[in-house]
N, CA, C and O atoms as a GROMACS GRO file, in nm:
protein
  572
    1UNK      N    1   7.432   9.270  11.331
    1UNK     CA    2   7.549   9.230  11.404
    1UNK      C    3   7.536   9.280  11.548
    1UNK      O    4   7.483   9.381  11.593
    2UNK      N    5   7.608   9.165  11.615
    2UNK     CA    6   7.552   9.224  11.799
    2UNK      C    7   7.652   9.299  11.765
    2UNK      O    8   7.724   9.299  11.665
    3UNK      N    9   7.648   9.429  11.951
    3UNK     CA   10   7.764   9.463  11.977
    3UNK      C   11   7.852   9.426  12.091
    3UNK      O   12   7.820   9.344  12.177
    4UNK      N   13   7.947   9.481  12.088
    4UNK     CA   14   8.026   9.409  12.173
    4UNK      C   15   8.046   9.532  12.307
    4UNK      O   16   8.064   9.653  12.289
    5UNK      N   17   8.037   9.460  12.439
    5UNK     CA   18   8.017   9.560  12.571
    5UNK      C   19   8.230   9.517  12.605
    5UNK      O   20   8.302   9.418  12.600
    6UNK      N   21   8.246   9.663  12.637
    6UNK     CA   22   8.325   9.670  12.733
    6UNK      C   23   8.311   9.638  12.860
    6UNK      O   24   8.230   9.701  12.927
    7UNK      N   25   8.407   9.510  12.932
    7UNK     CA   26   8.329   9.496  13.061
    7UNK      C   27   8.478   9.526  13.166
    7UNK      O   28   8.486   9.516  13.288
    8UNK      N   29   8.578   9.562  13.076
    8UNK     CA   30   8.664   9.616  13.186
    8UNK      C   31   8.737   9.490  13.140
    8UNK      O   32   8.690   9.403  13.067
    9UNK      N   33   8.939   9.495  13.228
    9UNK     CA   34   9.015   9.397  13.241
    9UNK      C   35   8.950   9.316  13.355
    9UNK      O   36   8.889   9.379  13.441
   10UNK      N   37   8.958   9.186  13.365
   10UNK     CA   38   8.977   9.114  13.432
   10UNK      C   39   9.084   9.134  13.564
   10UNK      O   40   9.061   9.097  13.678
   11UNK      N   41   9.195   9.195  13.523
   11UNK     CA   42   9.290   9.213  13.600
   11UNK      C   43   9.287   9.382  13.652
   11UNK      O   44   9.380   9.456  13.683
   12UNK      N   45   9.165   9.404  13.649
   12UNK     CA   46   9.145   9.565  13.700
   12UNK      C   47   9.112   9.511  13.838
   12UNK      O   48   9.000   9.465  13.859
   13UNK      N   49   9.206   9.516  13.934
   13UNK     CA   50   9.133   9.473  14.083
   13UNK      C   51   9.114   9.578  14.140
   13UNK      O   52   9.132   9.575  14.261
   14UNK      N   53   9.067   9.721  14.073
   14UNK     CA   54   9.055   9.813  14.115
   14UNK      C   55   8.866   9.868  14.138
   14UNK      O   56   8.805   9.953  14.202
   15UNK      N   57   8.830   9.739  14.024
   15UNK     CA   58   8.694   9.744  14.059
   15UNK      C   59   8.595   9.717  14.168
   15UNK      O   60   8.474   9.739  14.169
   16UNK      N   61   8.697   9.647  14.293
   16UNK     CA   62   8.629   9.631  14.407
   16UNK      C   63   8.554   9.744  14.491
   16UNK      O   64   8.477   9.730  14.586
   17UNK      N   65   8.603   9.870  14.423
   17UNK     CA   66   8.566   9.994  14.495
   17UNK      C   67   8.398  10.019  14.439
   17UNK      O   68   8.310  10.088  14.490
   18UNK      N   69   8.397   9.966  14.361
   18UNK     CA   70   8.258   9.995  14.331
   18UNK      C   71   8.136   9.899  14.330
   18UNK      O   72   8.025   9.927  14.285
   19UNK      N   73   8.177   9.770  14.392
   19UNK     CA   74   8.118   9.693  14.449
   19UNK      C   75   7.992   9.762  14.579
   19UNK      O   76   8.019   9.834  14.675
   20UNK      N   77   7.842   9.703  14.532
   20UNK     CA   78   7.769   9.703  14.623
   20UNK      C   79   7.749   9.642  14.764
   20UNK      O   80   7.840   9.560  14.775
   21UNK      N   81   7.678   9.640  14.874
   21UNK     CA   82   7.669   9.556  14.922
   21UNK      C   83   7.604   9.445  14.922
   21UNK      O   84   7.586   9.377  15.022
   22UNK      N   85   7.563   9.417  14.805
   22UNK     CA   86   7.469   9.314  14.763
   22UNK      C   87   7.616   9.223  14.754
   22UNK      O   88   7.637   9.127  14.828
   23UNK      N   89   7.699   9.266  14.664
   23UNK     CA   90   7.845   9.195  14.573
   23UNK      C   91   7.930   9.155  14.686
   23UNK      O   92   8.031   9.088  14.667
   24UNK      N   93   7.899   9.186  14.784
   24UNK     CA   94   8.017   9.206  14.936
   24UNK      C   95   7.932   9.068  14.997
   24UNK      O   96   7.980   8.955  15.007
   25UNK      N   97   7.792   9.108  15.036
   25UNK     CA   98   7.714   9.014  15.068
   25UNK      C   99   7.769   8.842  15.018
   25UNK      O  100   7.811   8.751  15.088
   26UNK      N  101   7.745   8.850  14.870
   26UNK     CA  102   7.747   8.740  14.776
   26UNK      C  103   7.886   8.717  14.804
   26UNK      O  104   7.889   8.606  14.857
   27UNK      N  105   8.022   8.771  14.796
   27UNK     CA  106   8.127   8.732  14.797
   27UNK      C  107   8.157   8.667  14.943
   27UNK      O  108   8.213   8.559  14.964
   28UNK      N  109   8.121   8.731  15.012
   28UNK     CA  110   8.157   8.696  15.184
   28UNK      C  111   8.095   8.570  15.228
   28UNK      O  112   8.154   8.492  15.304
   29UNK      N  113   7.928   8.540  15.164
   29UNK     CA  114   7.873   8.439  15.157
   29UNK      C  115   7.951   8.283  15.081
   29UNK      O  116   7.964   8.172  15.134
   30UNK      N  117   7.989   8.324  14.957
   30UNK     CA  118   8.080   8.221  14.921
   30UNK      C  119   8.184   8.176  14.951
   30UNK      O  120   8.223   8.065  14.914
   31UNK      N  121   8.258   8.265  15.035
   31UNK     CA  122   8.377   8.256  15.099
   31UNK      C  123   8.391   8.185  15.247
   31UNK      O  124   8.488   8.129  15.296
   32UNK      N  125   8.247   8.208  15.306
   32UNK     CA  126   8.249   8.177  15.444
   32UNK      C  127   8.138   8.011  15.407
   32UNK      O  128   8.102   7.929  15.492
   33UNK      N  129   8.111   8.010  15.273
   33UNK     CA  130   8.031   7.854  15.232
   33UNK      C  131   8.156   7.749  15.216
   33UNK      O  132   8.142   7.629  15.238
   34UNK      N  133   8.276   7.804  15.178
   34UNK     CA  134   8.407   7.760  15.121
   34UNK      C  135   8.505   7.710  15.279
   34UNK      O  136   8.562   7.606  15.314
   35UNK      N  137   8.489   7.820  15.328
   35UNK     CA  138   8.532   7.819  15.489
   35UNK      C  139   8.498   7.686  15.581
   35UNK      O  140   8.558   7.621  15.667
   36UNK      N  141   8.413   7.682  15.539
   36UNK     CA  142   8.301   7.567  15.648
   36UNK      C  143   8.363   7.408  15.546
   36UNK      O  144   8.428   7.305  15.568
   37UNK      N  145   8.278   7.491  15.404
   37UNK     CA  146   8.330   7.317  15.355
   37UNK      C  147   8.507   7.288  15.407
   37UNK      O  148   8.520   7.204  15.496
   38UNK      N  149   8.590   7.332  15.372
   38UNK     CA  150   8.744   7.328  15.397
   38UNK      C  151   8.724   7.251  15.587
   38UNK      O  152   8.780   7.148  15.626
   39UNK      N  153   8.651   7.322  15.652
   39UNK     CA  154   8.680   7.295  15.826
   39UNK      C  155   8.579   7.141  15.848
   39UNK      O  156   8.591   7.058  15.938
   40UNK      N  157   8.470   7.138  15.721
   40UNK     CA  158   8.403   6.994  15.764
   40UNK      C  159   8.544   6.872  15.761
   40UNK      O  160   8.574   6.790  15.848
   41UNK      N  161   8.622   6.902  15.608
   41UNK     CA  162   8.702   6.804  15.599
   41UNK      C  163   8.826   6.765  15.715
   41UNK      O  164   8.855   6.652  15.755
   42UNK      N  165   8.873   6.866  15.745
   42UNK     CA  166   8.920   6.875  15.835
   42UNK      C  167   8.892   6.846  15.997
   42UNK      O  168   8.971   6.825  16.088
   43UNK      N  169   8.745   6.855  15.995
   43UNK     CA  170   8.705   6.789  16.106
   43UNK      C  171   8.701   6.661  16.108
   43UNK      O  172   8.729   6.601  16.211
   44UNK      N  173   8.658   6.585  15.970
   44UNK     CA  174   8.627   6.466  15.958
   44UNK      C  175   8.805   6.368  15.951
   44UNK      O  176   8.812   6.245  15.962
   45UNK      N  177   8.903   6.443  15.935
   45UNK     CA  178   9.003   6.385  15.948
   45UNK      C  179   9.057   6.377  16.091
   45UNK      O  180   9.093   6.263  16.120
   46UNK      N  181   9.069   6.449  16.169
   46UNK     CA  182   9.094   6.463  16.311
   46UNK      C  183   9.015   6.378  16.375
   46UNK      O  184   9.078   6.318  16.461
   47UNK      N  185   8.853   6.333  16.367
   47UNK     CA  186   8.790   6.264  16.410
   47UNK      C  187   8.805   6.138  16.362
   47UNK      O  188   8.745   6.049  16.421
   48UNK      N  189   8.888   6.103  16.242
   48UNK     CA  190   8.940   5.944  16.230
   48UNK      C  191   9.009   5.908  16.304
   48UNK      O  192   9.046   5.791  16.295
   49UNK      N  193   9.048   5.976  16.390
   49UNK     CA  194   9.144   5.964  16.488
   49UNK      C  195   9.073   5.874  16.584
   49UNK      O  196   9.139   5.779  16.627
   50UNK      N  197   9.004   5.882  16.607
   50UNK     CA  198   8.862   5.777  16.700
   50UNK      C  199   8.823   5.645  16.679
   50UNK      O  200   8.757   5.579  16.759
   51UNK      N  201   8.875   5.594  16.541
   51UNK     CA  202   8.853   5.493  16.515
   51UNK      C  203   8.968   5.420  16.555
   51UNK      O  204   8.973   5.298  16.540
   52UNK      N  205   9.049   5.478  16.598
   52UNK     CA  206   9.148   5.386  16.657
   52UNK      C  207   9.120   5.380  16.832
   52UNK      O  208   9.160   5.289  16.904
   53UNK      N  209   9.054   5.482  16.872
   53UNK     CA  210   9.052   5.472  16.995
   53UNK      C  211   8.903   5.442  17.017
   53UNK      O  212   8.854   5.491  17.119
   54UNK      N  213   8.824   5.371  16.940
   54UNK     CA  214   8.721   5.246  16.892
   54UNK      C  215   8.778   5.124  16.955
   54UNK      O  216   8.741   5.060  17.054
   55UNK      N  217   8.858   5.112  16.889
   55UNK     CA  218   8.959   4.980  16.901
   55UNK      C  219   8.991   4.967  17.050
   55UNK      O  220   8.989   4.854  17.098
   56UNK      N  221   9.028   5.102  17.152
   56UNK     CA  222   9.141   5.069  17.232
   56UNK      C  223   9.271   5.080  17.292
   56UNK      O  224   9.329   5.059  17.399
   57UNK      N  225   9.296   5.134  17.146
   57UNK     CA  226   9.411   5.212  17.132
   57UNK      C  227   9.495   5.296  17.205
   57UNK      O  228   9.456   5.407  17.166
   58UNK      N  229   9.591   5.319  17.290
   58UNK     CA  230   9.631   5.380  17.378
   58UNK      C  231   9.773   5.429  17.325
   58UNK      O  232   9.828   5.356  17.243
   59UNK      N  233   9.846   5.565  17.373
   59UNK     CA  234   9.910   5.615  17.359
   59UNK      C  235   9.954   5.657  17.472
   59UNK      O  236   9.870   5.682  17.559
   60UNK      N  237  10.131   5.681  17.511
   60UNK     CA  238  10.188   5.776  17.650
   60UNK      C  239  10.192   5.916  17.657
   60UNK      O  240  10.274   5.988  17.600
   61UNK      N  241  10.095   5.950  17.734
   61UNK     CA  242  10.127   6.105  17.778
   61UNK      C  243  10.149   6.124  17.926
   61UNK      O  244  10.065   6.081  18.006
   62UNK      N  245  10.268   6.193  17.969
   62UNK     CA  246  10.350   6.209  18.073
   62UNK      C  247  10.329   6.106  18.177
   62UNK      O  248  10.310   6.120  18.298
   63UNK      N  249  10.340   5.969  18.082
   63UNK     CA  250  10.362   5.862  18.160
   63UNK      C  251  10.257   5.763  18.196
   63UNK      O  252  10.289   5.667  18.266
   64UNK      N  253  10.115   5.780  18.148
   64UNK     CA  254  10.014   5.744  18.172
   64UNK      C  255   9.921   5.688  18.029
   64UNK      O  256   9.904   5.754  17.926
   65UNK      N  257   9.871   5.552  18.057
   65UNK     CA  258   9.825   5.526  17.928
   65UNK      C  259   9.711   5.626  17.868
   65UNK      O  260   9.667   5.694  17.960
   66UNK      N  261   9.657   5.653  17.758
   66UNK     CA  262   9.565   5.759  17.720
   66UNK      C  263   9.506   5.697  17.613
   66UNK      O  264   9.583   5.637  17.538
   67UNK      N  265   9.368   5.694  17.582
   67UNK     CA  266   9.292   5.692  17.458
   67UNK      C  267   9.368   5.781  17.333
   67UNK      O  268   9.358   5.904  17.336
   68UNK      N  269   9.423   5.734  17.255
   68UNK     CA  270   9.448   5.797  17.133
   68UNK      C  271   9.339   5.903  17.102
   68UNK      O  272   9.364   6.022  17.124
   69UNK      N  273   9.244   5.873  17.062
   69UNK     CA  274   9.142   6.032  17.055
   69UNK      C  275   9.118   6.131  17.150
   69UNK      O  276   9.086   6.245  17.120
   70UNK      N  277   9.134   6.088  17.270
   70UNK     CA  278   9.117   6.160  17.414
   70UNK      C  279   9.254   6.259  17.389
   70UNK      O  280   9.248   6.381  17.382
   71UNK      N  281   9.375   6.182  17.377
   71UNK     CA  282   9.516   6.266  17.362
   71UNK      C  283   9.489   6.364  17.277
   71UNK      O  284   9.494   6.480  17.316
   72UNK      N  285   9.454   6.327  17.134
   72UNK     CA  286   9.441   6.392  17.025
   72UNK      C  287   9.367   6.548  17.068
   72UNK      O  288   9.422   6.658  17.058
   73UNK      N  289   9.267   6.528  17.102
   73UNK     CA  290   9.183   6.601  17.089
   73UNK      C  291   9.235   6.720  17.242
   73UNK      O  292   9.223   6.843  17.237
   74UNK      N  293   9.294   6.637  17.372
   74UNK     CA  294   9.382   6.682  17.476
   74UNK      C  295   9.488   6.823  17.407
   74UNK      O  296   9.505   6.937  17.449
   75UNK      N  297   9.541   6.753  17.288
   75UNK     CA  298   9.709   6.795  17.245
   75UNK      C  299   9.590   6.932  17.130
   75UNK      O  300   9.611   7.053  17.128
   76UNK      N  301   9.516   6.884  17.077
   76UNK     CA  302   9.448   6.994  16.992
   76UNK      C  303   9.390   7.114  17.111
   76UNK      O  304   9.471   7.204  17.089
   77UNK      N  305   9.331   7.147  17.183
   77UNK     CA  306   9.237   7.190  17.300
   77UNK      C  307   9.354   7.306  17.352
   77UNK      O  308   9.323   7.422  17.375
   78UNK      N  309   9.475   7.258  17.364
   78UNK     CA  310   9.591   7.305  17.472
   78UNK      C  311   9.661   7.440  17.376
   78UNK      O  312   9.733   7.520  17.436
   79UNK      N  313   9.637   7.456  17.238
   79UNK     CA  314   9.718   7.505  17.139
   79UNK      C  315   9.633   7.640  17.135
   79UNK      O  316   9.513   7.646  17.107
   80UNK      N  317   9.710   7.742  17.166
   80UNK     CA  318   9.627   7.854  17.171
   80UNK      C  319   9.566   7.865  16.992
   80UNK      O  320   9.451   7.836  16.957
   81UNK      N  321   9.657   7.906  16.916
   81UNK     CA  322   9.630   7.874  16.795
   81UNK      C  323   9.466   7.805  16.749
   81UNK      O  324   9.380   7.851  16.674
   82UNK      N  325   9.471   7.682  16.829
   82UNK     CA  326   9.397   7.609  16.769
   82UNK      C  327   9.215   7.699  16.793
   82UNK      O  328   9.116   7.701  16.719
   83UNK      N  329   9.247   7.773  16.956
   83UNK     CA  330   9.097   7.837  17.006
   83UNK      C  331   9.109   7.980  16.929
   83UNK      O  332   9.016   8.059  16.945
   84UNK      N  333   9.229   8.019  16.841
   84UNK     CA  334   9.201   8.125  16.779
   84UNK      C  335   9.113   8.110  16.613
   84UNK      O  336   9.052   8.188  16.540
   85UNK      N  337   9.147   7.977  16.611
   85UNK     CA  338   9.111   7.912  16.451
   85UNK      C  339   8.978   7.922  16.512
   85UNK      O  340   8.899   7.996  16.452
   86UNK      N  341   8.924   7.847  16.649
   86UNK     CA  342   8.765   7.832  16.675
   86UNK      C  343   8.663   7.955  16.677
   86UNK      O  344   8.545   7.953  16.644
   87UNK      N  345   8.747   8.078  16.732
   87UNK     CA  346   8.681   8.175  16.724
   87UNK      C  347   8.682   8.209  16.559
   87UNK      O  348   8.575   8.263  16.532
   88UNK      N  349   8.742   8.200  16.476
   88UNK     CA  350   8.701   8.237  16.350
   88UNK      C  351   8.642   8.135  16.250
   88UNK      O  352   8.643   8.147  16.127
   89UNK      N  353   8.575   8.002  16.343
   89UNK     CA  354   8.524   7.921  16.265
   89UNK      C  355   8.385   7.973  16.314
   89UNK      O  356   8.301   7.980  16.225
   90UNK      N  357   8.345   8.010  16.437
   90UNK     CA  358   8.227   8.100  16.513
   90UNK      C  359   8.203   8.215  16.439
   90UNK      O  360   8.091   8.215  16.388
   91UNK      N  361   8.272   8.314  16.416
   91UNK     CA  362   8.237   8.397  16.315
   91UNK      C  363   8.214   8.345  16.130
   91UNK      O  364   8.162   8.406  16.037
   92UNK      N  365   8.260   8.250  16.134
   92UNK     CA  366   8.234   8.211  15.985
   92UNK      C  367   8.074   8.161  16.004
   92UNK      O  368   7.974   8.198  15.944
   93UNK      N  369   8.084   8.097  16.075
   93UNK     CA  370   7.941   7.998  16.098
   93UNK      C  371   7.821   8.101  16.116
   93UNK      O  372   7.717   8.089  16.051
   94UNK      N  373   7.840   8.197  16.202
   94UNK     CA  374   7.758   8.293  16.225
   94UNK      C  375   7.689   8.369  16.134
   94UNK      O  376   7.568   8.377  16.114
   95UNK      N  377   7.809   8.440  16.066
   95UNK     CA  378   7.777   8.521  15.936
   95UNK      C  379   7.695   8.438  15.838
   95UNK      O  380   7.576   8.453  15.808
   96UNK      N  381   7.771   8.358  15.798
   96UNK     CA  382   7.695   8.232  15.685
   96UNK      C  383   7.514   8.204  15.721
   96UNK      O  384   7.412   8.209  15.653
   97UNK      N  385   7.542   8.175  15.851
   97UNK     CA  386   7.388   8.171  15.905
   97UNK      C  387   7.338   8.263  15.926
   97UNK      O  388   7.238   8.215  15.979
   98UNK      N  389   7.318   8.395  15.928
   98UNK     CA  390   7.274   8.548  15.952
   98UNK      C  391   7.266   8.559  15.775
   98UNK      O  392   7.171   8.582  15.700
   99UNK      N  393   7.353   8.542  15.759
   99UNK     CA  394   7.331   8.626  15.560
   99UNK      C  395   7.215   8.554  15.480
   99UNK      O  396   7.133   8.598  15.399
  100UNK      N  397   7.246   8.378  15.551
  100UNK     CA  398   7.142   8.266  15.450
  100UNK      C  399   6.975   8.315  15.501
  100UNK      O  400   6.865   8.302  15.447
  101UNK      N  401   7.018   8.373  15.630
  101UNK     CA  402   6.850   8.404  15.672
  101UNK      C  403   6.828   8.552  15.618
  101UNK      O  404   6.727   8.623  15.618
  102UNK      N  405   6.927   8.570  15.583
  102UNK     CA  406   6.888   8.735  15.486
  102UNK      C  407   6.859   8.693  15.348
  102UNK      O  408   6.768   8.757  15.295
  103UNK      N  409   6.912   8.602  15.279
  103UNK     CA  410   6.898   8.559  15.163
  103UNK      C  411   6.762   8.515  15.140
  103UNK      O  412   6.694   8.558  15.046
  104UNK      N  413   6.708   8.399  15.253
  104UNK     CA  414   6.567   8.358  15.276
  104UNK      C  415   6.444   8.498  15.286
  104UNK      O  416   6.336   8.510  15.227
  105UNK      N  417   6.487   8.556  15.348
  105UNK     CA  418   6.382   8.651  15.385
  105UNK      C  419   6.367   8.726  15.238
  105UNK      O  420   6.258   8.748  15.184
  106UNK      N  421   6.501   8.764  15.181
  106UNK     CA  422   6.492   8.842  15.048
  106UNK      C  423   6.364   8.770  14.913
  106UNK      O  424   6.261   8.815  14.865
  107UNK      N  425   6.445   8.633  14.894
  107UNK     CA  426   6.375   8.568  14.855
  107UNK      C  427   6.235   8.558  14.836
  107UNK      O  428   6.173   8.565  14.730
  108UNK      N  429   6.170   8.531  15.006
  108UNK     CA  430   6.074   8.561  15.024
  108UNK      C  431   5.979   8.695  14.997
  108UNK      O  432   5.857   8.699  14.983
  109UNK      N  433   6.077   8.807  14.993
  109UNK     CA  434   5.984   8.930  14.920
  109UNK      C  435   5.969   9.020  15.057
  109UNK      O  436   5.907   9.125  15.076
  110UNK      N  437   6.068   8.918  15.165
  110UNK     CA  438   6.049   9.033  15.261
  110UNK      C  439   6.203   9.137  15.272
  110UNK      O  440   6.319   9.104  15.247
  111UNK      N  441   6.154   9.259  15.314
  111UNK     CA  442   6.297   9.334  15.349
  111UNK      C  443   6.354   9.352  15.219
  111UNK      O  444   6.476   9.363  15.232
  112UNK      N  445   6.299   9.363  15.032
  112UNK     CA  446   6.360   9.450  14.940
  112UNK      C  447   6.449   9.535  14.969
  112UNK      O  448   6.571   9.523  14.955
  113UNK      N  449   6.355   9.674  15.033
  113UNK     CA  450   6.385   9.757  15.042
  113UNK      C  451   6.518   9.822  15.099
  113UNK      O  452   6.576   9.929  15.086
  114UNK      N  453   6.545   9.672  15.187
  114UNK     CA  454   6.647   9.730  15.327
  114UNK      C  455   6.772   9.584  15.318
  114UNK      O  456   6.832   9.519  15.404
  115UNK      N  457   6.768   9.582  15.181
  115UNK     CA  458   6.923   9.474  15.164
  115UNK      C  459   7.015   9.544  15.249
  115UNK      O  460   7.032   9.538  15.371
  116UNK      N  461   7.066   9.604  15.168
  116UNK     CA  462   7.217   9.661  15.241
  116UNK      C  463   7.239   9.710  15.394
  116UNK      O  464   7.347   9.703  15.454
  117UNK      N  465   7.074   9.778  15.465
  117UNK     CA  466   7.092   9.763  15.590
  117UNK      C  467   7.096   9.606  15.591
  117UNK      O  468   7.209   9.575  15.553
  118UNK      N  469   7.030   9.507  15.615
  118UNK     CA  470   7.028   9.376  15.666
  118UNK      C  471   7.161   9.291  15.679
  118UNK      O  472   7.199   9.204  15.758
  119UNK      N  473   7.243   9.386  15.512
  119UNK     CA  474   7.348   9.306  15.516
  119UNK      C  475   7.433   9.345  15.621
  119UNK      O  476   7.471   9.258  15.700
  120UNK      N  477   7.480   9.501  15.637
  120UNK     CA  478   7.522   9.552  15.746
  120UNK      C  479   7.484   9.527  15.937
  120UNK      O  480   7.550   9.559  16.036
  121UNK      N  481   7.378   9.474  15.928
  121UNK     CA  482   7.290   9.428  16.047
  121UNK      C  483   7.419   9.287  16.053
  121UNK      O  484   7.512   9.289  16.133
  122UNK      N  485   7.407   9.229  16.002
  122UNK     CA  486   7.443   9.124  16.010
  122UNK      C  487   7.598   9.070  15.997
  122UNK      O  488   7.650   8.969  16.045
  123UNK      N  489   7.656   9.177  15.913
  123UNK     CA  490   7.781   9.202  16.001
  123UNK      C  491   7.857   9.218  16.145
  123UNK      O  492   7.954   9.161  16.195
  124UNK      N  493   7.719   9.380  16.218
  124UNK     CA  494   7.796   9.362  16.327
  124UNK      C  495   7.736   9.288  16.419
  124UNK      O  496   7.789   9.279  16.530
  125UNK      N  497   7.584   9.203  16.387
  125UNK     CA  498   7.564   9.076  16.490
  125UNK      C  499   7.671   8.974  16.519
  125UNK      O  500   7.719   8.929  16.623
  126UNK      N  501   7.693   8.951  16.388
  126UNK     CA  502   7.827   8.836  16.370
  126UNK      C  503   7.956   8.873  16.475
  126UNK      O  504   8.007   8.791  16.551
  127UNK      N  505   8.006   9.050  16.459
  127UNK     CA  506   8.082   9.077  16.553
  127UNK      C  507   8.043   9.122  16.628
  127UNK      O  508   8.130   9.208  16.645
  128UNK      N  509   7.936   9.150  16.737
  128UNK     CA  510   7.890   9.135  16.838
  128UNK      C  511   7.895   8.986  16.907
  128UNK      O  512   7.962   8.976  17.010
  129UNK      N  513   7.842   8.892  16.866
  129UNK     CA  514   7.846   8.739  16.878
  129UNK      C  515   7.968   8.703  16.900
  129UNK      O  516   8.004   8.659  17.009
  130UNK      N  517   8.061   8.719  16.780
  130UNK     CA  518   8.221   8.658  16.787
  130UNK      C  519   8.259   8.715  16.962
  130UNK      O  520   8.287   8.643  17.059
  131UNK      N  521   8.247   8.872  16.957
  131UNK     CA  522   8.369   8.922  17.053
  131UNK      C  523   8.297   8.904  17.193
  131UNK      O  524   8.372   8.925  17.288
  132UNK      N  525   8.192   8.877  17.218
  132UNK     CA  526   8.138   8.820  17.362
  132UNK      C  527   8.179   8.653  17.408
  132UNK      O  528   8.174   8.609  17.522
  133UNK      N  529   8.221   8.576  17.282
  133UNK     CA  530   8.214   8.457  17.276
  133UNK      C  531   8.357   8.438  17.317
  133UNK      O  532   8.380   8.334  17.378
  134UNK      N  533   8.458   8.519  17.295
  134UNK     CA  534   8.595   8.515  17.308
  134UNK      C  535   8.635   8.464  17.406
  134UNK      O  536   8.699   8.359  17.408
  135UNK      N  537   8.597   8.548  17.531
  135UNK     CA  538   8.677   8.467  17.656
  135UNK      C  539   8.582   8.338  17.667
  135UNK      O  540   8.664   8.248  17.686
  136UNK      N  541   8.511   8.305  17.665
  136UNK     CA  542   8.494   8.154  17.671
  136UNK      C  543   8.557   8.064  17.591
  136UNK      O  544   8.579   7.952  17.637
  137UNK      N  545   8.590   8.091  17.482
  137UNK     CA  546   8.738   7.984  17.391
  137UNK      C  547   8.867   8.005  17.446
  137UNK      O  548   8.949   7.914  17.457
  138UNK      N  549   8.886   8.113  17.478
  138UNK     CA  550   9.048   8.150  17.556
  138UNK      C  551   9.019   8.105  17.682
  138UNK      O  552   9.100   8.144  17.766
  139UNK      N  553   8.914   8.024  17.732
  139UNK     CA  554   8.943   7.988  17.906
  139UNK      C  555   8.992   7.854  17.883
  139UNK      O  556   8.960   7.764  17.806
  140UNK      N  557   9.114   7.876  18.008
  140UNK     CA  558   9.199   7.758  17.958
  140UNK      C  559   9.323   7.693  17.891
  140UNK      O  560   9.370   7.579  17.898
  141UNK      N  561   9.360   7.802  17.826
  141UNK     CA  562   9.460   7.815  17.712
  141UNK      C  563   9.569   7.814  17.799
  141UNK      O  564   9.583   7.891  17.894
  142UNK      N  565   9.649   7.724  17.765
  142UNK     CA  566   9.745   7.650  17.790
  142UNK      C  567   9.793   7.605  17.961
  142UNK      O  568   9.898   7.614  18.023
  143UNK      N  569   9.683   7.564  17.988
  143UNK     CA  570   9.675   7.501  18.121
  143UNK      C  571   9.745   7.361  18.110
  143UNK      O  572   9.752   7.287  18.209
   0.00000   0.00000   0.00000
């Protein structure tokens, strides 16, 4: 007869404390794979917006005819909000791409030894990257 393993409640969310950085790695990776898919769709809906201004399509802004996608994308651009979402679509993108080239290299048999530095490397590249990138998304904001 097998035996049977204790693997803990399910509802113990207390086990995050003993999470590696391998488990942090893997979770942050799926989360920021989830991130991107969610912002493709969302891109791809905002950009249907174009198919009307394909056509021709014009809309009034402060009095002046406008390309419906030109506005769109005008009225999106102006929303501070919207360059705070961009900076954390930059850090999603970043990380995702820094971890997948840690994943590759692992794979490959290079850097065993030094997961958890790499993973940590690649944390604060990501926020190194994000927070230099900042004032260039905030230039502009609400002009």
């Amino acid at each position: 007869m097998s035996q049977s393993y204790n693997r803990g409640l399910v509802e113990d969310f207390g086990r995050w404390k003993e999470f590696s950085a391998g488990m942090w790695a893997w979770i942050f990776h799926k989360f920021t794979g989830w991130m991107l898919i969610g912002y493709l769709f969302t891109h791809i809906a905002v950009l249907s917006t174009s198919i009307g201004g394909a056509q021709g399509d014009t809309t009034m802004v402060d009095g002046e005819a406008v390309n419906v996608y030109t506005a769109t994308l005008q009225g999106l651009e102006g929303l501070f909000l919207v360059r705070l979402l961009e900076v954390g679509l930059l850090a999603v993108a970043v990380f995702h791409i820094l971890n997948g080239l840690r994943l590759l290299m692992v794979d490959l048999g290079v850097g065993l030894e030094a997961q958890d530095k790499s993973f940590y490397a690649s944390l604060i590249l990501t926020g190194a990257i994000t927070v230099a990138s900042v004032p260039t998304f905030l230039t502009g904001v609400g002009i």
